[in-house]
C-alpha distance (Angstrom), angle and dihedral (degrees) to the residues before:
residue distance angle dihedral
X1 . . .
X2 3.83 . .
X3 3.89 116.3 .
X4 3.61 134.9 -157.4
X5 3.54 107.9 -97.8
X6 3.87 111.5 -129.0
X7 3.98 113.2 -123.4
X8 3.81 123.0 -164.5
X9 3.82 131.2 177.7
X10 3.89 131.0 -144.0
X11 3.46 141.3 172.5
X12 4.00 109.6 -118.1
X13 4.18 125.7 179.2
X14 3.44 117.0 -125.0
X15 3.67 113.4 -154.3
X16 3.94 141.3 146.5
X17 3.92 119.4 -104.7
X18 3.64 125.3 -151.6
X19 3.66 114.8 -137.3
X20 4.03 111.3 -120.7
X21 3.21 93.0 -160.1
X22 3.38 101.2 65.9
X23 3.44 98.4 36.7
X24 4.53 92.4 56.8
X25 3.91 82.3 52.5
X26 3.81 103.3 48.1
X27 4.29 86.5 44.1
X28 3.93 79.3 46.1
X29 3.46 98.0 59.9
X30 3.52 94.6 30.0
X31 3.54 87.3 59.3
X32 3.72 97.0 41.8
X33 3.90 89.5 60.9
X34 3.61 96.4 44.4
X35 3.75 92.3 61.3
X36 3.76 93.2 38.4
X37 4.10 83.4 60.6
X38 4.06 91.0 35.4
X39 4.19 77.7 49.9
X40 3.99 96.9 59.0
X41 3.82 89.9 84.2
X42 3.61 103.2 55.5
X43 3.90 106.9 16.8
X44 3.63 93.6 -168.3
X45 3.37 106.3 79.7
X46 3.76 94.7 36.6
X47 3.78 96.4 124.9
X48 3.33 97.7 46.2
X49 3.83 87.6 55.2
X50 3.79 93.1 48.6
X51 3.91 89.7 48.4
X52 3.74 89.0 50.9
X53 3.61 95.6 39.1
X54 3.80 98.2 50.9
X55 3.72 89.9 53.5
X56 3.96 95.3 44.2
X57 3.77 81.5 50.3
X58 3.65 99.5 50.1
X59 3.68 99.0 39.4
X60 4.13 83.4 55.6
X61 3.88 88.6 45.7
X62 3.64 77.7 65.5
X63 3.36 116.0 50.2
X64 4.54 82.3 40.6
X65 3.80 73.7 66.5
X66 3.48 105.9 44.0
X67 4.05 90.9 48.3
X68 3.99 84.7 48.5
X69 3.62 84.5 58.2
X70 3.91 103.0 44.6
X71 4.17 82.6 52.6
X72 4.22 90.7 43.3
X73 4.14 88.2 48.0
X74 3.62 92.1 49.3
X75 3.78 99.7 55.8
X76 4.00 94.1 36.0
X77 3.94 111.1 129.1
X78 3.74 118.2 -127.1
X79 4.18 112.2 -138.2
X80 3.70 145.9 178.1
X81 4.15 106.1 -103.5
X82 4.13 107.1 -173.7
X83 3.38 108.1 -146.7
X84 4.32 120.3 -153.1
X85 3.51 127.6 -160.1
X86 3.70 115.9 -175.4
């Protein structure tokens, strides 16, 4: 027995992500060596530095992403998708 299939249309927004992963570790890193250089002049409190700069760095990793996003959202395209269900 062969059945109709059952077609539907919607309109779906097509837009490009940013991945916030990889943006929190590249500001983490970034971060990390920036205090490690900041750290050269008084070596005492270099870990504190990198444990403040690796978090300062990710958290701006972030909101680089979540700006990326806000621009990506606003010039998504909006299409017809035809979904099939056999």
């Amino acid at each position: 027995m062969s059945q109709t299939p059952i077609v539907s249309n919607a309109e779906v927004n097509i837009r490009r992500a940013p991945k916030y992963l990889h943006f929190a570790l590249t500001g983490f890193v970034f971060g990390i060596l920036v205090a490690l250089v900041f750290g050269l002049s008084s070596p005492a409190i270099v870990g504190l530095l990198i444990v403040f700069g690796g978090i300062a760095g990710g958290g701006t990793g972030i909101i680089l992403a979540l700006v990326f996003d806000a621009i990506y959202r606003s010039r998504g395209k909006k299409l017809m998708a035809t979904k099939v269900n056999e």
